[in-house]
N, C-alpha and C positions, 0 to 999 in steps of 0.2 A: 601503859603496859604494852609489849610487844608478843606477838600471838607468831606461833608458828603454826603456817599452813600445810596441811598431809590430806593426802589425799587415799581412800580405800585403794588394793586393784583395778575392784568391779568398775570404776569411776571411769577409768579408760574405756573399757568396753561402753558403756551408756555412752563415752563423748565421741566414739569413734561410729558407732550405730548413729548419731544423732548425723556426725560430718558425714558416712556415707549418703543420706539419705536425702539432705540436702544437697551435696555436689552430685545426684543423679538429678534433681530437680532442673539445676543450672549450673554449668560450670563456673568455681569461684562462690558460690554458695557456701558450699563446706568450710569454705576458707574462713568468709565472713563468720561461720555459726563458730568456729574454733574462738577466733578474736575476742566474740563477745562472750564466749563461756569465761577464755582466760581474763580476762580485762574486768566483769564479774567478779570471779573468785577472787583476784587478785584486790579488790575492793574491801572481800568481809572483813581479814584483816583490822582492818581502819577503825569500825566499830563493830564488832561481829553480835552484841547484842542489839542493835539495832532493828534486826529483821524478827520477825515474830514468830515465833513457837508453832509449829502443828500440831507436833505430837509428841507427848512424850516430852524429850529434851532438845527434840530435834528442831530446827529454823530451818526456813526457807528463804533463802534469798531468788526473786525471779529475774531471767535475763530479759538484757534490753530485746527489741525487736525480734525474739523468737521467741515463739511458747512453750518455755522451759524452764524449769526451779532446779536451783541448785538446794539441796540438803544439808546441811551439818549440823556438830556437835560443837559446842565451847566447853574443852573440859582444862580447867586448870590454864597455864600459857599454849594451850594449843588449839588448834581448831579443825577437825576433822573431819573432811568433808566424805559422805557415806552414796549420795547417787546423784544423778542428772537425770529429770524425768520431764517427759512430758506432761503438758498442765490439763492434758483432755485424757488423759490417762485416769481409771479408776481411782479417789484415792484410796481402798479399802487394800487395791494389788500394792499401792504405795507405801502402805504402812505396812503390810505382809513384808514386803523386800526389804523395808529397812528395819525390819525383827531381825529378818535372817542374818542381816547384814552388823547389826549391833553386836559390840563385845559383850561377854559375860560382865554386870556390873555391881559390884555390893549395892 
């Protein structure tokens, strides 16, 4: 089966807070956290059941060498990814964000 990948708004903002924060660390940092977020995502695709459930319907897939989960949904042929979080972040504000974040669903 082929999955198309969609990504929320809010998802930019989480990937662009994650690059700033890293490229003030080091320059060329940010770059690299970009790579490994896309190069990730671009991965669930392949097998997007493969990563394990948190919550709800939500999977977590985690990035390589940076302490961060990507979230999403497998609904139907798509795959919709809902936030990028840090892994030492609450999860209780985690699961809060991605309530907010979820469409209304029968």
């Amino acid at each position: 089966m082929t999955y198309e990948l969609r990504f929320l708004p809010e998802v930019e903002e989480d990937v662009i807070a994650g690059y700033l924060w890293y490229e003030t660390k080091s320059s060329g940092l940010g770059e690299d956290f970009l790579r490994v977020f896309y190069a990730c995502a671009g991965e669930i695709p392949r097998n997007p059941l493969l990563y394990p459930k948190k919550y709800k319907e939500f999977r977590r897939r985690l990035l390589r060498r940076f302490p961060y989960a990507i979230y999403y949904m497998v609904d139907d042929n798509k795959i919709i990814v809902f936030g990028l979080f840090h892994c030492a972040r609450d999860p209780h504000s985690i699961r809060l964000t991605l309530q907010e974040r979820e469409p209304d669903r029968p």
